[in-house]
C-alpha positions as a printed NumPy array, in Angstrom:
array([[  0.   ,   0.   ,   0.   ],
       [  2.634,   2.307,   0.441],
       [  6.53 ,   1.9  ,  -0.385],
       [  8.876,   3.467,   2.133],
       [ 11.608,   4.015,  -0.505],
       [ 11.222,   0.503,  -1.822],
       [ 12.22 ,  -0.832,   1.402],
       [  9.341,  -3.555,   2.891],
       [  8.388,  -2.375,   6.262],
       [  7.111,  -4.81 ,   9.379],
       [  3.887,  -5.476,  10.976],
       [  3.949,  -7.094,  14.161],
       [  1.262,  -9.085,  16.29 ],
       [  2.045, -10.058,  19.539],
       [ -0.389, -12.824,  20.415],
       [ -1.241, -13.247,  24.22 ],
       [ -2.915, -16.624,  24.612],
       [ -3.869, -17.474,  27.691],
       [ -4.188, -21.461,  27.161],
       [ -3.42 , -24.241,  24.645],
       [ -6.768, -23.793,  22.886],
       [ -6.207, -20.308,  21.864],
       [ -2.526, -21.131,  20.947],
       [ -4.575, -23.862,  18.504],
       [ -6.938, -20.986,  17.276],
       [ -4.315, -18.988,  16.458],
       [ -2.57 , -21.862,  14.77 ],
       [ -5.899, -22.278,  12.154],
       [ -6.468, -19.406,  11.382],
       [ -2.821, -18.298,  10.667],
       [ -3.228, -20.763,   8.228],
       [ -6.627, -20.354,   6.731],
       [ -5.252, -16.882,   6.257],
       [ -2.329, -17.852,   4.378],
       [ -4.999, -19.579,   2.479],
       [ -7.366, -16.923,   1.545],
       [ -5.543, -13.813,   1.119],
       [ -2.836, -13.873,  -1.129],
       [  0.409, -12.095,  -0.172],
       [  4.329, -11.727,  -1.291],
       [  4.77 , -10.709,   2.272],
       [  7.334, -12.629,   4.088],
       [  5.322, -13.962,   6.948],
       [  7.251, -15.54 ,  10.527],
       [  5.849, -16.518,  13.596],
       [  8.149, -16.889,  16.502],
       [  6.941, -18.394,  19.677],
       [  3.484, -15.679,  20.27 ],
       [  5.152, -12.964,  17.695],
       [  3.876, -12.55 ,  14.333],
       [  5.951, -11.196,  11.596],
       [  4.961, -10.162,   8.605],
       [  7.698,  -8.017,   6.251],
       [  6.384,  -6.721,   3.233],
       [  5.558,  -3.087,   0.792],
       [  1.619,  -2.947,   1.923],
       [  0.322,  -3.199,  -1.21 ],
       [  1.986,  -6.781,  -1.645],
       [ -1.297,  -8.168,   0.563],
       [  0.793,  -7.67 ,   3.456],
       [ -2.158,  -5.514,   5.01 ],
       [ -5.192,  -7.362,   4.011],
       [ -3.222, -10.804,   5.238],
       [ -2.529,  -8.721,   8.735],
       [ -6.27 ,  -7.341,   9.086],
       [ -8.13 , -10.532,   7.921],
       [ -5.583, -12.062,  10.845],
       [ -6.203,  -9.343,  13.253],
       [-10.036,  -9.562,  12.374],
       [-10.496, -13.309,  13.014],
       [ -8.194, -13.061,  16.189],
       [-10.402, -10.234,  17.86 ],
       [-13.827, -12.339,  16.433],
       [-12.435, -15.058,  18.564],
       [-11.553, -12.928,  21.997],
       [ -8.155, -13.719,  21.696],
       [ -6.054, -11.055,  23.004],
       [ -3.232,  -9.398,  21.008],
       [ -0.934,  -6.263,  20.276],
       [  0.233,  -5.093,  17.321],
       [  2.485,  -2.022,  15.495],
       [  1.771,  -1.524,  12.053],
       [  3.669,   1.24 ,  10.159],
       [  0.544,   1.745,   8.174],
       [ -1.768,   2.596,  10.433],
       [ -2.332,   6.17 ,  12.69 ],
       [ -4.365,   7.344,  15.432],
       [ -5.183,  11.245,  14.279],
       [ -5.366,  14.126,  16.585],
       [ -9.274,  12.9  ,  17.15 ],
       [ -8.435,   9.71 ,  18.155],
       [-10.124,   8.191,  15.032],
       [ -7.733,   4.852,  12.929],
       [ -6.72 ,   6.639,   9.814],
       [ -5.289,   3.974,   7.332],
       [ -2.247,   4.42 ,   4.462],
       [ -3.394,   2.704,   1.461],
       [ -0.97 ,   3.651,  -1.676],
       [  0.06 ,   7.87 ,  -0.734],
       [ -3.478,   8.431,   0.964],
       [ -4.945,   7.883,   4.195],
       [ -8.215,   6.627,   4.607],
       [-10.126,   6.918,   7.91 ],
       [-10.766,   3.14 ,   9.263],
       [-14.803,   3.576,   9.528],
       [-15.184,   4.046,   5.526],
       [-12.963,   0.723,   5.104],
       [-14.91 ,  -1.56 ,   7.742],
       [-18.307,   0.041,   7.778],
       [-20.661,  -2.284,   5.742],
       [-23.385,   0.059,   4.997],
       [-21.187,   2.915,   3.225],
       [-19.442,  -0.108,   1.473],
       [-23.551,  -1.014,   0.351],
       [-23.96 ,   2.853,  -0.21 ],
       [-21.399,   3.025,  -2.641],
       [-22.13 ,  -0.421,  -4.608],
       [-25.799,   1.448,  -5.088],
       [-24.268,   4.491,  -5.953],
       [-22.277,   2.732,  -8.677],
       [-25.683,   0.768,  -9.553],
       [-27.52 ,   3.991,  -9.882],
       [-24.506,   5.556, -11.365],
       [-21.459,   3.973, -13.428],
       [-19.673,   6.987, -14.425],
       [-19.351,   7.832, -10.301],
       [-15.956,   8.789,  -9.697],
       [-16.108,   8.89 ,  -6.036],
       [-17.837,   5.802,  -5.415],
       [-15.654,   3.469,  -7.647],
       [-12.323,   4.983,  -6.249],
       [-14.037,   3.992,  -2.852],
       [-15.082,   1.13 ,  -3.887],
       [-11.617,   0.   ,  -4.62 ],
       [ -9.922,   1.363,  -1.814],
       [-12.12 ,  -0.719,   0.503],
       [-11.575,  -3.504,  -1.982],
       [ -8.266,  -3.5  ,  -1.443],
       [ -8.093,  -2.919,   2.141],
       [-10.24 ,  -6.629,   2.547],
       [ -7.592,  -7.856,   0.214],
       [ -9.883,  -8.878,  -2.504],
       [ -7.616,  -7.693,  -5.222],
       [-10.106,  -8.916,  -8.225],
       [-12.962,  -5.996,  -7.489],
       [-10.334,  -3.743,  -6.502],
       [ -8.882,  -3.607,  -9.748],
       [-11.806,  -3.371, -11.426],
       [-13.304,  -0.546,  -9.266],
       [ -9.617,   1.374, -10.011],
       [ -9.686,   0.17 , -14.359],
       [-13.786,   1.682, -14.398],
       [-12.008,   5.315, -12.07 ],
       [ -9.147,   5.029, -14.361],
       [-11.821,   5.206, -17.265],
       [-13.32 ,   7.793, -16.061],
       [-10.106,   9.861, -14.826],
       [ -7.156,   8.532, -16.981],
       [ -4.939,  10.743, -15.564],
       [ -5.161,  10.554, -11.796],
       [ -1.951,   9.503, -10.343],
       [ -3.676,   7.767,  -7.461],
       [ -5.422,   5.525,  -9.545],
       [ -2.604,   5.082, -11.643],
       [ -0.413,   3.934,  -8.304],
       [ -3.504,   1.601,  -6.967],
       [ -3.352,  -0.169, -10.806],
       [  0.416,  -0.626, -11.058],
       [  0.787,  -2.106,  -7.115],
       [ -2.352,  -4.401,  -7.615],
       [ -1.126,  -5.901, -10.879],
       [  2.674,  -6.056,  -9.734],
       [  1.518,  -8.232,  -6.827],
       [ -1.132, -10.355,  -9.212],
       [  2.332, -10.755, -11.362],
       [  4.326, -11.883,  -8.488],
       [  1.593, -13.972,  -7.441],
       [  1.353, -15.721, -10.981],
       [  5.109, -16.317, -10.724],
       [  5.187, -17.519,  -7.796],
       [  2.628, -19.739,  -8.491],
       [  4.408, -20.918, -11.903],
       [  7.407, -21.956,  -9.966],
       [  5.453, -23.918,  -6.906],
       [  4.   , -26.242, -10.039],
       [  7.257, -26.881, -11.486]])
């Protein structure tokens, strides 16, 4: 989501089980998430620390949010430091994605999500609502309507840099993720 000079940056989630069954649940779904959201990140757990080194917009952050998500679903307790993510002067999340921040209640609120898929519906040629719609695509690390939302902007505003910056990160990680997958099958 955002490159610090090209450099891949850390996210770190300090689990705090407090018995063996949580160190289990933490166990699945570090692993369903590995499953579901694809991500060049390099990702390391060490005893309760999770580790995961990547640019942001390699699926580093969705992989660390889905995580987060399905930890706090399952009242298991945890830290974590994420170089993407800022508490503002209000005390309100505000969240990097590519050179923007985005204030956390627009990416996790389902009805302004449904707002803006209407919007669109009522609307295709709604700049606003497909750049959102993207943003909070990408944020759930569902790269597929992310890109799209970002290619129908781009068609409407070809010259945005933004968009231009969402496009390129999305499809160099959907490359990398092709190659990747190219060499696992050989």
């Amino acid at each position: 989501m955002a490159v610090t000079s090209g450099n891949p940056t850390i996210c770190r989630i300090n689990c705090k089980p407090r018995h063996a069954g949580e160190r289990k649940t933490i166990a699945y779904y570090l692993d369903l998430t590995r499953k579901r959201i694809p991500t060049c990140a390099g990702i390391n757990l060490e005893g309760n620390e999770l580790a995961i080194q990547g640019l942001g917009y390699d699926g580093r952050c969705a992989f660390c949010r889905y995580f987060r998500k399905a930890l706090q679903n399952r009242g298991i307790r945890f830290s974590c430091t994420c170089p993407f993510e800022v508490q503002d002067n209000s005390c309100t999340w505000r969240v990097k994605i590519g050179s923007v921040f985005f204030h956390q209640d627009l990416l996790e609120d389902e009805e302004k999500y449904l707002s803006y898929l209407r919007r669109v519906e009522n609307d295709p040629r709604d700049l606003e609502a497909r750049l959102a719609l993207g943003v909070i695509h990408e944020y759930h690390g569902r790269f597929a309507p992310a890109l799209a939302s970002y290619w129908a902007a781009h068609d409407l505003d070809p010259e945005d840099t933004f968009i231009k910056e969402r496009l390129q990160d999305i499809l160099s990680l959907l490359q990398q993720l092709l190659s990747t997958s190219g060499q696992q099958q050989n």
